[in-house]
C-alpha positions, 0 to 999 in steps of 0.5 A, a space after each residue: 686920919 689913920 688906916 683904921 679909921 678910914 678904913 671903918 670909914 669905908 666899911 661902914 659906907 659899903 654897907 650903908 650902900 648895899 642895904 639901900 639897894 636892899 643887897 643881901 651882901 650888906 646884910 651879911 656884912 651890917 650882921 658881922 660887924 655890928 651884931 655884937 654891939 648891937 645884942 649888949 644894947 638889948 641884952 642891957 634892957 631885956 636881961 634875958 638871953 632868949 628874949 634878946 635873940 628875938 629882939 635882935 632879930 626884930 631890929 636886923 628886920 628893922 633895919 633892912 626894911 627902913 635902910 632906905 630912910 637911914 640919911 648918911 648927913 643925919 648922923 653915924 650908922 652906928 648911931 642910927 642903928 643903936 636907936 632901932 635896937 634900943 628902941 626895939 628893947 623898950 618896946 618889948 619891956 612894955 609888951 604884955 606877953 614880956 611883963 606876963 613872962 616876967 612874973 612867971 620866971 623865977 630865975 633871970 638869964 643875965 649874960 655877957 659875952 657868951 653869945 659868939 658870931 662868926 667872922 666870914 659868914 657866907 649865908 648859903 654855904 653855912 650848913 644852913 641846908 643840912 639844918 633845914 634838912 632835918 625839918 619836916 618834908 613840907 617845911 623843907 620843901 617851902 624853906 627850899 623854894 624860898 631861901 635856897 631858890 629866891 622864889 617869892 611866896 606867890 611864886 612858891 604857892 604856884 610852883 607847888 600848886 597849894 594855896 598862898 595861904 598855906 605857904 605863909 602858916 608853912 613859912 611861920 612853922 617852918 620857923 618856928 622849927 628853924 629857931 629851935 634847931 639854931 640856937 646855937 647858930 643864933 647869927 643865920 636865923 635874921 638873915 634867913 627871915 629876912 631874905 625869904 620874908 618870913 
């Protein structure tokens, strides 16, 4: 077996553990080397760039939350994961708010390879706090405690003293507000969704 093979081999059995023991490090790593990939099986479904990204994201959810279930003598990672993300695609071809948008556009965004990912993502030293820096004060402070201080939703509630429900719709605007500020950073956004459990 040649080095490389081996070594994608070993690759691909680091990252299959880390996710089961639901390691952030495995998150990072699944992200950089199979999110590429993983967007052309959406882009070729969805034909649109922005609804690809959303997509992308709901399959990066996807595998975290089911990575336990995923079984190594059942087939390759790879494998797995491309069902998911087609799987994901098709569902939102069939959603109504996607056939409703449909219509409404009058030119399609069909892309390629213009979406590029980051070699060395290191999550926390990524010029995420300067983005999160710019959002409003209360969104700030809830992505701050979530994120940057892995406190959980109810820990954050008591921490600041305002209801849980406030912190949930904070955390949905927040967001919101976050996708808009990284479009062009589209390889933080499900990694940060994923850790805090927006």
């Amino acid at each position: 077996m040649s080095n490389s093979i081996q070594e994608k081999k070993s690759r691909e059995q680091e990252i299959v553990s880390l996710l089961q023991l639901q390691d952030s490090k495995g998150l990072v790593l699944l992200y950089e080397h199979y999110s590429s990939a993983l967007y052309h099986i959406v882009i070729r479904i969805v034909r649109r760039e922005e609804v690809a990204q959303e997509v992308l994201q709901d399959v990066f959810v996807k595998i975290w939350s089911q990575s336990k279930s995923y079984d190594v003598g059942k087939g390759r990672l790879f494998t797995w994961m491309s069902r998911i993300a087609k799987n994901a695609a098709i569902d939102k071809t069939r959603s109504k708010n996607f056939k409703s948008t449909n219509k409404t556009d009058s030119i399609e965004n069909f892309v390629g390879d213009n979406i590029s990912f980051s070699n060395s993502i290191n999550v926390k030293d990524s010029g995420l706090r300067k983005v999160v820096g710019q959002l409003d004060g209360k969104y700030h402070e809830i992505i701050d405690y979530l994120y940057f201080k892995d406190f959980t939703q109810s820990e954050t509630s008591e921490a600041l003293g305002i209801p849980l429900g406030t912190v949930k719709s904070r955390s949905r605007l927040a967001l919101k507000a976050l996708r808009k500020l990284l479009q062009n950073e589209q390889f933080l956004l499900p990694i940060l969704v994923i850790l805090t459990g927006l």
